[in-house]
BAVORO-92610 format. One record per residue (C-alpha): residue in one letter; x, y, z; residue number from 1. Coordinates in Angstrom, 3 decimals. Example, Ala and Ser with C-alpha at 12.3 -4.5 7.8 and 13.67 -1.06 7.14 Angstrom:
PT   rovo         xx         yy         zz   sese
PT      a     12.300     -4.500      7.800      1
PT      s     13.670     -1.060      7.140      2
This chain:
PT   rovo         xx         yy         zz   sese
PT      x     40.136     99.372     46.237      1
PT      x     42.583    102.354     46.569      2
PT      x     41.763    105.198     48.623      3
PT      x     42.670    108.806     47.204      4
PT      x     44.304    110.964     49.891      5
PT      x     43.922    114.380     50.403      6
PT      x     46.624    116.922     49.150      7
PT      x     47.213    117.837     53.055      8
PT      x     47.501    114.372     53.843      9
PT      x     49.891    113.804     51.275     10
PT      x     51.996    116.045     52.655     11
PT      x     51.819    114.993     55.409     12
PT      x     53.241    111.672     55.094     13
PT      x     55.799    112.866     53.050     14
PT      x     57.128    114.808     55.374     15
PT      x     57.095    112.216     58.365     16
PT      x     59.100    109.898     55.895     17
PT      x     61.383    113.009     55.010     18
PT      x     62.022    113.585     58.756     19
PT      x     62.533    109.987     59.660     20
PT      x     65.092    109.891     56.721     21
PT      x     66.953    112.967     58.234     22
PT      x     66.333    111.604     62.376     23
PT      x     68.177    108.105     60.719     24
PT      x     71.140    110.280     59.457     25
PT      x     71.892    111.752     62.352     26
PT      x     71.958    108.780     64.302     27
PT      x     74.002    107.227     61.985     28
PT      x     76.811    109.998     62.160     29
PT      x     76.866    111.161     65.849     30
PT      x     79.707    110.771     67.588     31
PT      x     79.662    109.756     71.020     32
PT      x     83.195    109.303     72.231     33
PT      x     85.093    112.432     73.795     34
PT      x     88.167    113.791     73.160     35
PT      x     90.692    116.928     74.939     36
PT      x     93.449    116.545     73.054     37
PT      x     95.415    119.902     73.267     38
PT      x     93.931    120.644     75.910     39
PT      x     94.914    121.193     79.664     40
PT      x     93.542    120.216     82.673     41
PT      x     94.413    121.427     86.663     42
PT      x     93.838    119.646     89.269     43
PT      x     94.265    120.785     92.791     44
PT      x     94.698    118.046     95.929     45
PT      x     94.354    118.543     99.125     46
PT      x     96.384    115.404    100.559     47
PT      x     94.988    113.435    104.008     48
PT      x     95.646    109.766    105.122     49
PT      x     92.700    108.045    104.148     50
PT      x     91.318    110.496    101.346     51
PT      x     92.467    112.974     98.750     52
PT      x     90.128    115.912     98.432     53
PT      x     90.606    117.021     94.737     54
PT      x     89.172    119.966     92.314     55
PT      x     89.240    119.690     88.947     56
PT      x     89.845    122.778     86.559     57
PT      x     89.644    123.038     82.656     58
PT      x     91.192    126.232     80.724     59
PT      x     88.010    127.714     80.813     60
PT      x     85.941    126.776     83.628     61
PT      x     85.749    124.722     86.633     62
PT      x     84.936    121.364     86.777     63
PT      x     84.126    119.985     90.309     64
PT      x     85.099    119.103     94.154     65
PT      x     84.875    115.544     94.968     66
PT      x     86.718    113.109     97.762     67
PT      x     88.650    109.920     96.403     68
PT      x     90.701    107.197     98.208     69
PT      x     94.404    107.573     98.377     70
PT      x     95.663    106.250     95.173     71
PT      x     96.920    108.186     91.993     72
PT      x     95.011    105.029     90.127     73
PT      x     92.073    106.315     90.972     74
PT      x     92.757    110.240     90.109     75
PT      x     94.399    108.981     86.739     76
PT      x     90.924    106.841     85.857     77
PT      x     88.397    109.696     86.766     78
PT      x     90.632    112.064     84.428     79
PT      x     90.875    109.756     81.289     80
PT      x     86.992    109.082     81.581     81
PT      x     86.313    112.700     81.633     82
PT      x     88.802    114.143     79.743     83
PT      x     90.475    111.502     77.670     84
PT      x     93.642    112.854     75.922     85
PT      x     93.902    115.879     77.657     86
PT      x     97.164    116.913     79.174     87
PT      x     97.003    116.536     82.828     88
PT      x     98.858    118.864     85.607     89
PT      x     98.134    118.423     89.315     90
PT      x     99.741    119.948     92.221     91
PT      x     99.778    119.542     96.051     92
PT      x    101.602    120.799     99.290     93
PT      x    104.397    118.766    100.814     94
PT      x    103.450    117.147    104.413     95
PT      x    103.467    113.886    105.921     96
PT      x    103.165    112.024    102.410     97
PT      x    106.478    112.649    101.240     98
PT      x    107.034    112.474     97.155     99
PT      x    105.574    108.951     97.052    100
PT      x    102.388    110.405     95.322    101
PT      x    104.418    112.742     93.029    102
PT      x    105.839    109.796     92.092    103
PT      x    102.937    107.594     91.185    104
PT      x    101.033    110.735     89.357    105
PT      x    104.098    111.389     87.938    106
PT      x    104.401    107.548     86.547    107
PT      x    100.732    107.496     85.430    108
PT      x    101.551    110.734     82.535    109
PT      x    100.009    113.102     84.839    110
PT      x    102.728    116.473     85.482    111
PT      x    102.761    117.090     89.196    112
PT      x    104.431    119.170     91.222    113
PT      x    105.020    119.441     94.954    114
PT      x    104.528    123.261     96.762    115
PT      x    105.929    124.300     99.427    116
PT      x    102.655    124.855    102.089    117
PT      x    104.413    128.522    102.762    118
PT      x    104.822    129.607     98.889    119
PT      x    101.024    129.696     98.558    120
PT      x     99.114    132.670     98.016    121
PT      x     96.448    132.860    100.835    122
PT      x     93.637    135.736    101.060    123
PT      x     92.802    136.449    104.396    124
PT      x     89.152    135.122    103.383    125
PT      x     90.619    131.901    103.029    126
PT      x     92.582    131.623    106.108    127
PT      x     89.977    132.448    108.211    128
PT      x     87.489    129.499    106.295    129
PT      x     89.978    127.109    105.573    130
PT      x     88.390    123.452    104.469    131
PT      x     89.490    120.733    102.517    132
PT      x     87.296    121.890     99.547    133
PT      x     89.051    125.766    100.326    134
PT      x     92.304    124.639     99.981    135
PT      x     91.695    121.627     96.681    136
PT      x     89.990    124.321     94.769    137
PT      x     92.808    127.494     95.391    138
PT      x     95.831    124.795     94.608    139
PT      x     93.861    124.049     91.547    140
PT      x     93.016    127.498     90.854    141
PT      x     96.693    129.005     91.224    142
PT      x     98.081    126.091     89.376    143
PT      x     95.792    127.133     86.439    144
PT      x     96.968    130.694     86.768    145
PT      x    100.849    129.336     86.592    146
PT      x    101.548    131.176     90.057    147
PT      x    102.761    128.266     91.566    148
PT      x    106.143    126.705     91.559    149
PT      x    106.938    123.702     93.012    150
PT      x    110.219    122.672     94.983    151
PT      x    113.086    120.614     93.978    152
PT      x    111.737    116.562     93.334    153
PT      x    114.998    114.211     93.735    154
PT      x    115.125    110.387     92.242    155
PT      x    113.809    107.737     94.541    156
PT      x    117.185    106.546     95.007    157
PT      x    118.796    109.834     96.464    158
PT      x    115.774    110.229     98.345    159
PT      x    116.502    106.861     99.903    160
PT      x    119.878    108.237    100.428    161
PT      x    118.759    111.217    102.130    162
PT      x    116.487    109.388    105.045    163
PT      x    119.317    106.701    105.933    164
PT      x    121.639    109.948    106.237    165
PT      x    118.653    111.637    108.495    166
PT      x    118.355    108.315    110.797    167
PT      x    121.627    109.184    112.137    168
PT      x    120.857    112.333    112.926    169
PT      x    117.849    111.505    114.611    170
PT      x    119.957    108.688    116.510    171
PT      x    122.785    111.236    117.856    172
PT      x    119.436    113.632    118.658    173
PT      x    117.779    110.727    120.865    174
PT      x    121.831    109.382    122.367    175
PT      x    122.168    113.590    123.311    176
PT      x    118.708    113.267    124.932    177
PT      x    119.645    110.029    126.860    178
PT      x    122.807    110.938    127.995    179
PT      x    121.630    114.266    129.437    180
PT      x    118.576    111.965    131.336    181
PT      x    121.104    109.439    132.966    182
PT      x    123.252    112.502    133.912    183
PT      x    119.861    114.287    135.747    184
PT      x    119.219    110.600    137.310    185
PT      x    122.955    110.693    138.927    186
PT      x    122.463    114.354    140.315    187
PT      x    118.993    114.018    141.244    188
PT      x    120.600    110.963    143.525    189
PT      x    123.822    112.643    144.621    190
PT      x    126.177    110.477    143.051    191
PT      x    129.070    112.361    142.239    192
PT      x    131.878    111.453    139.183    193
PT      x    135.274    110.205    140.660    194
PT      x    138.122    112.190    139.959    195
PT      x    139.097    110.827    136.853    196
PT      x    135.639    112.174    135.478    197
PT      x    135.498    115.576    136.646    198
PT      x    135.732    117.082    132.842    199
PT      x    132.635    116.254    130.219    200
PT      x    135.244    115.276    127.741    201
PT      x    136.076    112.215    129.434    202
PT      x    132.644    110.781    130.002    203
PT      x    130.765    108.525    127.904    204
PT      x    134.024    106.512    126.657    205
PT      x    134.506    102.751    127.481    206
PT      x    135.907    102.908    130.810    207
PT      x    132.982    105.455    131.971    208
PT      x    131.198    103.529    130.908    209
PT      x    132.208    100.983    132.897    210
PT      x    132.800    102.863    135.985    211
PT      x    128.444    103.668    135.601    212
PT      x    127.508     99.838    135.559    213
PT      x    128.839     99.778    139.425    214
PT      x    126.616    103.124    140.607    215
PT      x    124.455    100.925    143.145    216
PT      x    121.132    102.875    144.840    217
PT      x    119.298    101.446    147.433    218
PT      x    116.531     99.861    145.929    219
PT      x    116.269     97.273    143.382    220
PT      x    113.594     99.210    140.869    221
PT      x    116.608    102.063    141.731    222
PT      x    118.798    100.124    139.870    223
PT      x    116.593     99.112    137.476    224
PT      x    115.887    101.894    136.055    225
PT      x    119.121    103.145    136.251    226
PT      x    120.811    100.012    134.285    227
PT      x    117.417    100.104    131.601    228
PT      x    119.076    103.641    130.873    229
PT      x    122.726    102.519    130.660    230
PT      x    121.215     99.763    128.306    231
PT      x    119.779    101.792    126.003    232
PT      x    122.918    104.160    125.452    233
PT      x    124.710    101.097    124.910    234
PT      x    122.004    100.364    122.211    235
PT      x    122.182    104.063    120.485    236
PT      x    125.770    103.925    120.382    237
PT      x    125.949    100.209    118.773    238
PT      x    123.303    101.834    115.870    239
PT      x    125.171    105.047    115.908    240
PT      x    128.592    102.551    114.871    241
PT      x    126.501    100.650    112.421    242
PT      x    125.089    103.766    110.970    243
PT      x    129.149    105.146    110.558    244
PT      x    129.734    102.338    108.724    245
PT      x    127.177    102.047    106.466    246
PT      x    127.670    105.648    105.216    247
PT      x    131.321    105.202    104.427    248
PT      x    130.331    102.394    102.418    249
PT      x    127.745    104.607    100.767    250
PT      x    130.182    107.657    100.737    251
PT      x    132.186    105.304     97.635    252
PT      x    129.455    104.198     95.983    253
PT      x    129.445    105.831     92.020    254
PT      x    126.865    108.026     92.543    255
PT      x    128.948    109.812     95.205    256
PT      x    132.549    109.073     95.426    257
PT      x    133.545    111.815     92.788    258
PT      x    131.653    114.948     94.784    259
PT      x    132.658    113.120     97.848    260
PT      x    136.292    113.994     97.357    261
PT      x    135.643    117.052     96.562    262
PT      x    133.361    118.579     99.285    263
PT      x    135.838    116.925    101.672    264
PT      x    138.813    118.906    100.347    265
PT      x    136.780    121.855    101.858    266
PT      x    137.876    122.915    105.640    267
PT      x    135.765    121.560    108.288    268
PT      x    133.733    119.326    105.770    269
PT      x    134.029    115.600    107.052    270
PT      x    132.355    112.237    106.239    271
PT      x    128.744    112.807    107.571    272
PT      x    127.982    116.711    106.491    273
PT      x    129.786    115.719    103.144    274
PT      x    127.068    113.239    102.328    275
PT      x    124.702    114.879    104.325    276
PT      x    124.923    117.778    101.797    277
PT      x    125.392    115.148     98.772    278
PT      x    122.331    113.918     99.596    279
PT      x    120.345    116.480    100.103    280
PT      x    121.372    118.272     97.474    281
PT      x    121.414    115.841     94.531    282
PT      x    122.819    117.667     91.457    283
PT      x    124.571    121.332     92.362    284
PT      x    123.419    122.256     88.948    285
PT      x    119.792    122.943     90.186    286
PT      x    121.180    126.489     91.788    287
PT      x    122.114    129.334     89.185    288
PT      x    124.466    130.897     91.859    289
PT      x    125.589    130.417     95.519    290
PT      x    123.289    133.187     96.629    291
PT      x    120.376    130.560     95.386    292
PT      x    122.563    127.540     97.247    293
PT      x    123.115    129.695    100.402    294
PT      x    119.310    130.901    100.068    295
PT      x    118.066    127.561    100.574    296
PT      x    120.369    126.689    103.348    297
PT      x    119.039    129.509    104.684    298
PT      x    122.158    131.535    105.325    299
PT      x    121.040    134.815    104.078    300
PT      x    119.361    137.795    106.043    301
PT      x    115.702    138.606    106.094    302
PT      x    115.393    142.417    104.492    303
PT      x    112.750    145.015    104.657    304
PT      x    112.747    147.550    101.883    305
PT      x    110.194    150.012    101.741    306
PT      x    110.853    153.092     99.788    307
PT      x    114.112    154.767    100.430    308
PT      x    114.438    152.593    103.441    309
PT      x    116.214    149.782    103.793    310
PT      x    116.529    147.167    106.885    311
PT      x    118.916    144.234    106.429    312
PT      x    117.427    141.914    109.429    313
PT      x    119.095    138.964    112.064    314
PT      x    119.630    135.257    109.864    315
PT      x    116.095    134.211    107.814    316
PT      x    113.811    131.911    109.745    317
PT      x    113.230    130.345    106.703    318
PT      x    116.262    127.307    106.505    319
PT      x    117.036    124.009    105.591    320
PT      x    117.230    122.315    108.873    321
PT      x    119.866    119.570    108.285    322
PT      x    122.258    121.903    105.970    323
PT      x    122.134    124.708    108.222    324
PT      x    122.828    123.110    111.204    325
PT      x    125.365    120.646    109.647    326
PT      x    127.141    123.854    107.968    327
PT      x    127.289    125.853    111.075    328
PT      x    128.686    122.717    113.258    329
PT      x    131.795    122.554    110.105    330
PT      x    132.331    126.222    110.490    331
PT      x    133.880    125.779    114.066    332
PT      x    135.732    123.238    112.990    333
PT      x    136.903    125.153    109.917    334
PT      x    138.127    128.271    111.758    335
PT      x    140.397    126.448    113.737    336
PT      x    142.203    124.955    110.858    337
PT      x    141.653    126.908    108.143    338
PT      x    143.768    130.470    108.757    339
PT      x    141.956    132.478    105.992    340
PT      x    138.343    131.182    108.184    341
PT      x    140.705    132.196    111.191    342
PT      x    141.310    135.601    110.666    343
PT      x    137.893    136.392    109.351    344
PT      x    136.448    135.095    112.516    345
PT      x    138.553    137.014    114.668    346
PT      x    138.019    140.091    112.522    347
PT      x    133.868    139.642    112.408    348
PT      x    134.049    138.720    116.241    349
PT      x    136.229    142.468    117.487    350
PT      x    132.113    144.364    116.005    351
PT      x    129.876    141.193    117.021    352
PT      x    129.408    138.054    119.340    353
PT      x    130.675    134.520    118.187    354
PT      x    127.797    133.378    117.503    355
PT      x    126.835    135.576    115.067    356
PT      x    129.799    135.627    113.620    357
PT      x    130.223    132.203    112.794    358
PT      x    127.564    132.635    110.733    359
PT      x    128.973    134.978    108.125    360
PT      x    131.827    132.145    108.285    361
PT      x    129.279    129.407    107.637    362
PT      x    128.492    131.743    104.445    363
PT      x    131.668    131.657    103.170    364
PT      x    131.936    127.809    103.702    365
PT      x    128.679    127.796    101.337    366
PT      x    131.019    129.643     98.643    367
PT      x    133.247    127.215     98.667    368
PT      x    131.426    123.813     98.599    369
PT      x    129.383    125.619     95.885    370
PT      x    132.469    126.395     94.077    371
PT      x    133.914    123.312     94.169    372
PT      x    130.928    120.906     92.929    373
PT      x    130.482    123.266     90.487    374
PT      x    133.717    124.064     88.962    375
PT      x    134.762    119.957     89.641    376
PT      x    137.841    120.990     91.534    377
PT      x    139.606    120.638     95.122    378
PT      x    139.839    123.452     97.049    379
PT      x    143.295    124.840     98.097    380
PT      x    143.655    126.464    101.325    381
PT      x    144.892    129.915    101.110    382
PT      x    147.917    130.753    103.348    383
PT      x    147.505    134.141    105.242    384
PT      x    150.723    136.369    105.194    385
């Protein structure tokens, strides 16, 4: 028996079947994957030991604060989950970690950058609440903004390089520091130097050497601690030797030999400050000009300008530690051997003390190691008539 339907119920079913036809449609054509190509993402890290703090910016808006473990792997996952094809750009402050991150984010098609903790723009707001999240979220934010720029980033290998040259340094830092101990143990005791060690430049060779195994005290833990000192020196210089060698090796290795005989045709330039600059340096092509190269050695004044005043200040706080203390060492050597150095040091130091004066020489050493990496030629010393 067939049942008539009503005109109302009719419609009705007709359009529940109509609907169901559309709801099956759309389920058929949705797309669920995601995809950012074109577009850019910031993120902002905050870098610790055992966790990286990171925010997460998109062109528009901002995306969120979260902590993670230690590993790029685990930055690079989150960021292809949640933006998959997007172009990634991350940035955090140099510290303890070194590059070894910049590296790894670097590897994994993310563009990092390293920032100096100083070059960052800091409201007084934030200084005063300063938290992990504080600090992600404004690296993120000024990296978005393109207000940040991030230092110089040399290859693994050079950066190798650079900490074998710093080892020594930090070896002749800790033999200065010993040597001045067993020197306060001696006077603290009364033990004066024989004759034939009366002048500083004649102690620490072999036969002093010598002459300080045979200082006896009265007491055996006396004497102990005074040989445990003698034995370490002995110790410092052996590395200090095996570090000399080492370098000269590395000084005629490819990557080096070429600049290496040119920064040492420079006055006052020797083995270790010529490969401490190689290597610290890289490429002298990164500088535009030797104001930049001499900026960063930190060789230039500080100046306050305000109007129509001007102040040029004392030497810029702001330095390379290792090239400016390397280049101001060479420039006493240079002025005694180098008579154009000479007679500018003599002229600076008739209006100003030594010390300061040796700096405006140091200046002009940076001229001419600049000028000679750069232009790939020897210097010539100029005769003064």
């Amino acid at each position: 028996m067939q049942v008539k339907l009503h005109k109302s119920q009719e419609y009705y079913i007709f359009e529940k079947r109509n609907l169901k036809h559309k709801t099956q449609g759309l389920m058929q054509t949705q797309r669920k994957e995601l995809n950012f190509e074109g577009q850019n993402i910031f993120v902002g890290i905050d870098v610790h030991l055992k966790s990286w703090n990171v925010s997460i910016f998109t062109e528009d808006l901002y995306h969120r604060t979260f902590n993670q473990p230690p590993k790029a792997e685990s930055l690079s996952t989150y960021l292809k989950l949640n933006f998959p094809n997007a172009i990634y750009h991350s940035v955090y402050e140099a510290g303890f970690s070194g590059l070894h991150a910049h590296y790894e984010l670097t590897n994994l098609g993310i563009h990092n950058i390293v920032i100096n903790p100083a070059d960052v723009p800091t409201s007084d707001k934030e200084r005063r609440r300063k938290t992990d999240k504080v600090d992600s979220h404004k690296l993120a934010r000024f990296l978005r903004n393109n207000e940040l720029k991030g230092i110089y980033t040399p290859s693994q290998d050079i950066l190798e390089d650079r900490s074998f040259v710093r080892v020594r340094s930090s070896i002749v830092k800790d033999q200065s520091r010993l040597k001045n101990r067993l020197k306060s143990t001696l006077y603290f005791y009364g033990i004066e130097f024989p004759v034939e060690f009366q002048k500083s430049n004649t102690h620490w060779s072999k036969r002093f050497m010598v002459w300080l195994k045979t200082v006896q005290l009265k007491s055996r833990s006396g004497n102990m601690a005074l040989a445990m000192l003698i034995k370490e020196a002995e110790q410092l210089r052996s590395l200090l030797l095996e570090v000399n060698k080492e370098l000269k090796v590395l000084s005629i290795a490819e990557r080096y030999a070429k600049n290496m005989e040119l920064i040492r045709s420079v006055p006052g330039i020797g083995l270790i400050t010529g490969m401490l600059f190689l290597s610290e340096i890289e490429t002298i092509k990164r500088f535009d000009n030797n104001d930049k190269f001499a900026g960063m050695i930190g060789i230039v004044p500080d100046c306050h300008s305000s109007g129509a005043k001007e102040q040029i200040g004392e030497i810029t706080p702001r330095r390379h530690v290792h090239l400016r203390r390397g280049l101001i060492e060479s420039s006493w050597i240079a002025v005694r051997i180098d008579p154009a150095l000479s007679k500018a040091f003599s002229d600076y130091s008739k209006r100003m003390e030594p010390n300061k004066a040796i700096v405006r020489i140091a200046r002009k050493l940076s001229n001419r190691i600049y000028f000679v990496l750069k232009n790939e030629k020897k210097y010539e010393t100029r005769i003064v008539k």
